[in-house]
ZAMARGU-4260 file (C-alpha; in steps of 0.2 Angstrom, whole numbers, plus 5000, padded with zeros to 4 digits):
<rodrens>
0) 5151/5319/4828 | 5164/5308/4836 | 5174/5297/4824 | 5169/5279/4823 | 5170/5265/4812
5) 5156/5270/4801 | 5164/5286/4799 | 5180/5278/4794 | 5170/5264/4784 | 5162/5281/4773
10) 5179/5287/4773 | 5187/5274/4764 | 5173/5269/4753 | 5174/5288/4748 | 5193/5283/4742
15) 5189/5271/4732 | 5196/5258/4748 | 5184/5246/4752 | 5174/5234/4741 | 5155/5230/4744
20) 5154/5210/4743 | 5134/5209/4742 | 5134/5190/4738 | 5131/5177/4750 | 5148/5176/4760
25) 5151/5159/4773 | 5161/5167/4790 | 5165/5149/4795 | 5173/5143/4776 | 5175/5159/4765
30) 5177/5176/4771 | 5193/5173/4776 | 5201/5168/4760 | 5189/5183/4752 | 5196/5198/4762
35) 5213/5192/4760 | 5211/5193/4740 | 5203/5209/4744 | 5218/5216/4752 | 5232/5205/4746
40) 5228/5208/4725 | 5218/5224/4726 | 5221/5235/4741 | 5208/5236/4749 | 5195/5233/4763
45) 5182/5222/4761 | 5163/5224/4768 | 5152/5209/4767 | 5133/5214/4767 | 5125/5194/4765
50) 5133/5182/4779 | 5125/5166/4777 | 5118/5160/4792 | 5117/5178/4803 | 5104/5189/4793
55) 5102/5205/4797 | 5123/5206/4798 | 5135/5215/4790 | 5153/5213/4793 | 5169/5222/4789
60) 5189/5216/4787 | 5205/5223/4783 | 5201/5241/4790 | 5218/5241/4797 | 5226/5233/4782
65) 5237/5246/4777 | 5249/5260/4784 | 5237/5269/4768 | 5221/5266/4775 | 5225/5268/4793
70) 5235/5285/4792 | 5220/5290/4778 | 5207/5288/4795 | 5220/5300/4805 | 5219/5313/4790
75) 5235/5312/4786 | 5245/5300/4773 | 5256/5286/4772 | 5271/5296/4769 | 5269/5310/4782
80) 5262/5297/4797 | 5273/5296/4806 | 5279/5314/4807 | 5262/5322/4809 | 5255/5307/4821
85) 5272/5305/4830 | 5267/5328/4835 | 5251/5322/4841 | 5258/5311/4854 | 5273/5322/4858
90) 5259/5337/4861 | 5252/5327/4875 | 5239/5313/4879 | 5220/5316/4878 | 5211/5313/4891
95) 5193/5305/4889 | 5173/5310/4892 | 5163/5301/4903 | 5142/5298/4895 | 5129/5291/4903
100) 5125/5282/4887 | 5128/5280/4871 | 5125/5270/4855 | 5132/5256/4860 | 5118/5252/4875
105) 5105/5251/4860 | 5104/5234/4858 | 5106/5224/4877 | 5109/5206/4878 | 5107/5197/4893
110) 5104/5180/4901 | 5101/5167/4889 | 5101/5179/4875 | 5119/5184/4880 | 5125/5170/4867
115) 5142/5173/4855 | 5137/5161/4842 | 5124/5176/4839 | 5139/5186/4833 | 5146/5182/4815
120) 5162/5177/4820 | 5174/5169/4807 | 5188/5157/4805 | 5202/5165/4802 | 5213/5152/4796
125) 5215/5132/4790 | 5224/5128/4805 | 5212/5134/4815 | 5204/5116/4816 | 5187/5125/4812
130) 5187/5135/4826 | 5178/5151/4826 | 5190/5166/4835 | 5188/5185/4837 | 5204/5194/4831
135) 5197/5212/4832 | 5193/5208/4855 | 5203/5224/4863 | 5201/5218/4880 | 5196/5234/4891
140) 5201/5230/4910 | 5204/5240/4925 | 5218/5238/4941 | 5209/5233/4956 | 5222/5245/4966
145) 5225/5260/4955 | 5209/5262/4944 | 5218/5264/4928 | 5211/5257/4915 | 5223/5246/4900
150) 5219/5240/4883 | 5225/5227/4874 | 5221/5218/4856 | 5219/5200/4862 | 5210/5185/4853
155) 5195/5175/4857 | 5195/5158/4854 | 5175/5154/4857 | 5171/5138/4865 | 5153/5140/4868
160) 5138/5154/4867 | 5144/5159/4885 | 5164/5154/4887 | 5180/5159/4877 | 5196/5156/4880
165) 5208/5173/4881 | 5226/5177/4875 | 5234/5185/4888 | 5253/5187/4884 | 5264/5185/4898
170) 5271/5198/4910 | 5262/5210/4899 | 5250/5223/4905 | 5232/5212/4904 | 5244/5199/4912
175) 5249/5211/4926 | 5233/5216/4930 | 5225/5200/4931 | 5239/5191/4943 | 5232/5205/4955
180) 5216/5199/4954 | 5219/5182/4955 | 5230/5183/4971 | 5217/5193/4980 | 5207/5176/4974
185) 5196/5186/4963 | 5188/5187/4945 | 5194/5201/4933 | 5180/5209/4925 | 5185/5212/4908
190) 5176/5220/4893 | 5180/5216/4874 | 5177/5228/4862 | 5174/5224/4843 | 5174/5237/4832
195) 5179/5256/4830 | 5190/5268/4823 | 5207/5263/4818 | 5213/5275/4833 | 5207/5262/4846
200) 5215/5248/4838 | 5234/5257/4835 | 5231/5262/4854 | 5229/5245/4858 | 5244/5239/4852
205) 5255/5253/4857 | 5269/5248/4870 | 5268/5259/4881 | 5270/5260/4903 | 5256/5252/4913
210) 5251/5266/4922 | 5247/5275/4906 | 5228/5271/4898 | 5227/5268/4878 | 5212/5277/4878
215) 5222/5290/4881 | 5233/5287/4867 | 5216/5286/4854 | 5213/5301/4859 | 5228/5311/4853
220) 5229/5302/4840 | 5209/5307/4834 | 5213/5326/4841 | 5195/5322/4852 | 5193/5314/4868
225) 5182/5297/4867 | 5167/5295/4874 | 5165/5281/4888 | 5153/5275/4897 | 5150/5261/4911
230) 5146/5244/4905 | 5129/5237/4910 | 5136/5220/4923 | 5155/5226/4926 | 5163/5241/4935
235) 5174/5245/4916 | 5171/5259/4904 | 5171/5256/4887 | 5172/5270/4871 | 5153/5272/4869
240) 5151/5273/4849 | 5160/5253/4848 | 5151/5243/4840 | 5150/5229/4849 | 5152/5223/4869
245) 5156/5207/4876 | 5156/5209/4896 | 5161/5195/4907 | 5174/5189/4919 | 5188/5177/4919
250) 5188/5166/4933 | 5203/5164/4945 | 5218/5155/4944 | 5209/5145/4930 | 5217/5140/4913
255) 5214/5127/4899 | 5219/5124/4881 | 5218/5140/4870 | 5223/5138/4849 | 5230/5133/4838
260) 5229/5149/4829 | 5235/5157/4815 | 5249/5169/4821 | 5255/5185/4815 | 5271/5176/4805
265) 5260/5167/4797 | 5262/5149/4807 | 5251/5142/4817 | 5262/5138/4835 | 5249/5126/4845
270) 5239/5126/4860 | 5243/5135/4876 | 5238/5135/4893 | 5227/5152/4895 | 5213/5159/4903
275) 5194/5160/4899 | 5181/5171/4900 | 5163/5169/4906 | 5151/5180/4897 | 5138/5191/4905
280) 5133/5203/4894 | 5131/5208/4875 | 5128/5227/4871 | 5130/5231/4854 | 5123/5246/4840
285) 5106/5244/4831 | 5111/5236/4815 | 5130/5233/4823 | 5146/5230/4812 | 5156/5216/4815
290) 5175/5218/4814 | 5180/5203/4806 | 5201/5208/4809 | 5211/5194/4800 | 5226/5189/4807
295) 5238/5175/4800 | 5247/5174/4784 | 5255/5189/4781 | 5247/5202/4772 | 5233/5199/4787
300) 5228/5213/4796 | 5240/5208/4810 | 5257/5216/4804 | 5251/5231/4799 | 5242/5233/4813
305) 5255/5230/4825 | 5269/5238/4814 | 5261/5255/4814 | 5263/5258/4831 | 5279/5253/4832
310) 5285/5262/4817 | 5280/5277/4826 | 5287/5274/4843 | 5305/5269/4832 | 5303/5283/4823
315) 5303/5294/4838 | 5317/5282/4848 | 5329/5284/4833 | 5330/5301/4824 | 5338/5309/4839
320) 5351/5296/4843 | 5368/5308/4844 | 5360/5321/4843 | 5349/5320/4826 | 5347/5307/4813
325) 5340/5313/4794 | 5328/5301/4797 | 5314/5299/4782 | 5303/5283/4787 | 5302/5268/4799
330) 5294/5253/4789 | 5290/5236/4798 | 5290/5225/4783 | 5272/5217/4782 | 5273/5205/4771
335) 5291/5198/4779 | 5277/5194/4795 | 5279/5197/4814 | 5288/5214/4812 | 5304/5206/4813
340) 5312/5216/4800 | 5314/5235/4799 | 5319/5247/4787 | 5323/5266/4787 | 5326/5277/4777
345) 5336/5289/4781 | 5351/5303/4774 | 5367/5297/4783 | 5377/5313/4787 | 5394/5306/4793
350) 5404/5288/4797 | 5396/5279/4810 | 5381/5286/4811 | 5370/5271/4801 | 5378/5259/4814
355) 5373/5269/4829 | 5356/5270/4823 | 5353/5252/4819 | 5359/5248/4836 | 5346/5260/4843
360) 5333/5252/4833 | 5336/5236/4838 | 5336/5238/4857 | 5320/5247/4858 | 5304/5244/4869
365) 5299/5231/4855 | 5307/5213/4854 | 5299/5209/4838 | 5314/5219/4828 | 5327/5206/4825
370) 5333/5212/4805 | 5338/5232/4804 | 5340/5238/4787 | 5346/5256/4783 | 5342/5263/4766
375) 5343/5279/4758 | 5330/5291/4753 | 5330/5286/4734 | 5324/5270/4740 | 5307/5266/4742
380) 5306/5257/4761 | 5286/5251/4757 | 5293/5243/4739 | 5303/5226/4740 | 5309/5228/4723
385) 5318/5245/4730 | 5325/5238/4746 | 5331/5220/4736 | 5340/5233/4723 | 5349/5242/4739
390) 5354/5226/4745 | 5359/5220/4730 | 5370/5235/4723 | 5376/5244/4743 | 5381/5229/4752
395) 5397/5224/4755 | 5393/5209/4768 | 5411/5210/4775 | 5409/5226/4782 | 5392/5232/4780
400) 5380/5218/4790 | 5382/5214/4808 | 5378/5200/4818 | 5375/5203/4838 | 5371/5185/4847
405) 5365/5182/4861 | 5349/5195/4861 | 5330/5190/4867 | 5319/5187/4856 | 5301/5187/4852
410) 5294/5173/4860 | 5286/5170/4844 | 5302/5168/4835 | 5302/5147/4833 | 5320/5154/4824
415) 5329/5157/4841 | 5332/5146/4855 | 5320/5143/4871 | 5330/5145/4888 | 5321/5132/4899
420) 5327/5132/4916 | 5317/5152/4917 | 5303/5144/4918 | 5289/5146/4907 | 5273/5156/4911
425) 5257/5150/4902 | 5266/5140/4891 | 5278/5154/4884 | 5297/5151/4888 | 5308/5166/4884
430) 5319/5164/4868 | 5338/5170/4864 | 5342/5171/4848 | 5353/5188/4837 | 5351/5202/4829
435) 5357/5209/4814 | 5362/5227/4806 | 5364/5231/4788 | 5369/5246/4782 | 5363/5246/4764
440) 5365/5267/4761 | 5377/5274/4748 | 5390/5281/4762 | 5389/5294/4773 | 5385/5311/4763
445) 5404/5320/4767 | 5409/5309/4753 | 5398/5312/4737 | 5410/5307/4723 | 5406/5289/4730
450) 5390/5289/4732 | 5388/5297/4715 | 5394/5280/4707 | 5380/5272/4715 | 5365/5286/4707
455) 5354/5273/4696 | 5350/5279/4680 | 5331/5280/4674 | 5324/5275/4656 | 5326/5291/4644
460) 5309/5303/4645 | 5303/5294/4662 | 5301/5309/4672 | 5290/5316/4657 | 5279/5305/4652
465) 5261/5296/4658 | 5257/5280/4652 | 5238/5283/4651 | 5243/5297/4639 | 5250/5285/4626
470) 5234/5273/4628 | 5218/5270/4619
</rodrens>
C-alpha cells in the first residue's frame, strides 16, 4: 500500500504521538490554540474527531510539527535524518506512476456543490481578523511551455464558497510559472492539495531548480514512486491517495488584497497584493481528513516544516566545504521562528575550518539563514539550555563572532532594511540587512589541552543511575 496520511496518522498514534481530542472542538475559535498546546506542552499531534459545525469531519494538526515526527514517517530518526534522507536524494530522484484513478476521485464536487465553506477550514491566528485560511494548500501547477510539473506550500486565504486569495512569493517557481501564463493572456490551472504524507509536504518546501518536479523529490524520500492521477476540470496531476482537492484557476493579471496572516516568525506583516483562485472542483476521500497545518507563532507547524528541508540541503552544502567537515547535525532553531538561526554541530579538526563553514552555510540556496552557530558534539544543537551554555562558556565575542553587512535578506525579515528603488513585485520589496558567524566550539581538535579545560563536569553517578528506579 502507498504511504499516505492515514498511514502516517497509525504511525504516530502507534508511538504514542498524536492525541485523540474527541470533545467538541470550534475550527474558527479553538483549534488553533488547542493543537498548539498539543505540540507546544506535550509533543504531539493532535486529531480532532468532533468539529462543531462540519459533522461527519475529522481533522488533523501538527503532523509536521517535529524533525521527531516527521523523520519517524521516513523510518528513520531525528538524529540519523539527515544522514540516511540526505542518501536517499543523493541516490537519485524517483520518478512517479501515472493511475487512472484513485482514492481521491471517491467523493466529486462540482457546480454549486463545489463550495470551500464545506471544508472545516480554521483560523489559524488572532491577527487573522477571523479569517478562515488553509495552511496545509500545496499548489500543484504545471509550465504551459515545458510540461513540468512544480509544487509549492502556499496559503489560502478563503473569501468565498468559490474564491481564495493565493500566496505566490515573488520570482519563485509558482510565480514563474504563472507570469507565463499571464503574458500569453491566460488562466493558470492550478490544483491544491490538502493533506498526505509528510513526504509531499518536505517536497514542497524544498529549494530546488525549476525544472526539477517535487513529486519527484517525495518520491526518494518515501523509496516508492507516487501515484498521480489527472484532475477532473484541469489538465494537472495530482498524488492520487491526497486527501483533498481543490481544482480551479487564477485569473490573469488579476490581484487584490491577500492577509493579514500569521507568519512563520510569529508576526502578522499585513495585506498584499496577490492573486486569487476560482474554484471549479472539489474531489476528496470518503470520510476525508482535513489537514489543519498551523502556521504562526513559533512552535507552529511552519518552522519545522520549512527547516527540515533546509537542514538537509545545508547539511549536504556544508560537510564537504575544503574537502570535508566532521559535521554531526544542521538544526534550524524552531522556536527562534523563520529559520533565521542555524546551528551545527560539528568536530572541528583544524584553525579556520569553523569560519569557513559558517560562511558556506550562510551563503546557501536559502536566504532565511542570517545567525550561524557552530557547536561541538557534546552539545545538544535541538536543546536551548545546551547551545546558551556553549555560548555562554566558548565565546570569546572579540574574536569568535562575525558580522558581514550588507547581505540580502529574507524579505520577511522586518529587522533589515527594504531597498525601494528595485521595485517591488506584489507588494514585496527586497531587504539588505547582515549576517553573523559565531564559532561557539572548544578550538580546533590539534590542540586538546585547551579544549580539555572547557570538558563540563557531570553530577557524581549520573551516567548510572534512572530516576524511575529511585521512585514509588
Amino acid at each position: 500500500m502507498p504511504q499516505d496520511l492515514r498511514s502516517y496518522i497509525d504511525l504516530i498514534r502507534e508511538h504514542k504521538l498524536l492525541l485523540d481530542i474527541k470533545k467538541e472542538v470550534d475550527p474558527l475559535t479553538n483549534l488553533a490554540g488547542i493543537a498548539y498546546r498539543g505540540e507546544n506542552e506535550q509533543g504531539k499531534a493532535t486529531m480532532f474527531h468532533n468539529l462543531k459545525g462540519y459533522k461527519g469531519w475529522t481533522a488533523v494538526s501538527y503532523m509536521c510539527g517535529s524533525r521527531e515526527k516527521m523523520a519517524l514517517g521516513l523510518g528513520t530518526t531525528k538524529d540519523k535524518a539527515l544522514v540516511e534522507l540526505g542518501g536517499r536524494i543523493s541516490r537519485g530522484l524517483v520518478k512517479p506512476k501515472i493511475v487512472e484513478d484513485g482514492p481521491v476521485k471517491e467523493v466529486i464536487w462540482k457546480g454549486n456543490d463545489a463550495d470551500l465553506g464545506r471544508l472545516p477550514i480554521h483560523v489559524h491566528s488572532d491577527s487573522d481578523r477571523g479569517v478562515p485560511f488553509i495552511g496545509s494548500a500545496m499548489q500543484f501547477v504545471k509550465d504551459p511551455e515545458t510540461g513540468t510539473q512544480n509544487i509549492a506550500l502556499q496559503r489560502d486565504h478563503i473569501k468565498g464558497g468559490k474564491k481564495m486569495g493565493i500566496f505566490v512569493h515573488p520570482k519563485r517557481h509558482t510565480d514563474i510559472c504563472m507570469q507565463k501564463y499571464w503574458k500569453a493572456g491566460k488562466p493558470m490551472p492550478v490544483a491544491t492539495v490538502i493533506g498526505h504524507h509528510p513526504a509531499y509536504y518536505i517536497a514542497s518546501t524544498w529549494t530546488t531548480s525549476y525544472e526539477t518536479d517535487e513529486v519527484d523529490i517525495a518520491g526518494a524520500l518515501l523509496q516508492e514512486p507516487a501515484n498521480m492521477v489527472r484532475c477532473e476540470t484541469i489538465d494537472v496531476m495530482v498524488p492520487a491517495e491526497a486527501e483533498i482537492v481543490i481544482e480551479g484557476e487564477v485569473p490573469p493579471n488579476y490581484m487584490e488584497d491577500e492577509g493579514p496572516f500569521c507568519e512563520h516568525a510569529g508576526m502578522t506583516h499585513g495585506t498584499l497584493q496577490q492573486p486569487i483562485v476560482n474554484v471549479k472542483c472539489i474531489t476528496m476521500r470518503k470520510n476525508a481528513i482535513y489537514y489543519a497545518l498551523q502556521g504562526g507563532r513559533p512552535i507552529s507547524e511552519s518552522q519545522p516544516l520549512d527547516g527540515f528541508p533546509m537542514e538537509l540541503v545545508l547539511y549536504a552544502r556544508i560537510k564537504d566545504v575544503g574537502g570535508f567537515i566532521d559535521v554531526k547535525d544542521v538544526v534550524a532553531l524552531p522556536y527562534a521562528g523563520g529559520s533565521h538561526i542555524i546551528v551545527v554541530q560539528m568536530s572541528p579538526r583544524k584553525a579556520g575550518e569553523v569560519r569557513s563553514m559558517l560562511m558556506a552555510l550562510l551563503s546557501s540556496p536559502y536566504l532565511h539563514p542570517k545567525i550561524g552557530i557552530a557547536v561541538d558534539d557534546d552539545i545538544d544543537p535541538h536543546n536551548a539550555q545546551s547551545i546558551m551554555y556553549a555560548l555562554s562558556t566558548r565565546v570569546n565575542p572579540k574574536s569568535d563572532v562575525f558580522v558581514i553587512p550588507d547581505t540580502l535578506c529574507h524579505t520577511g525579515d522586518l529587522t533589515a532594511e527594504l531597498l525601494p528603488d528595485t521595485g517591488a513585485h506584489m507588494g514585496f520589496h527586497p531587504r539588505i540587512g547582515s549576517k553573523m558567524l559565531i564559532d561557539a566550539t572548544k578550538g580546533a581538535a590539534p590542540t586538546p589541552e585547551l579544549r580539555a579545560y572547557f570538558e563540563p563536569v557531570k553530577p557524581m553517578g549520573l551516567a548510572g543511575v534512572r530516576l524511575e528506579d529511585f521512585l514509588g
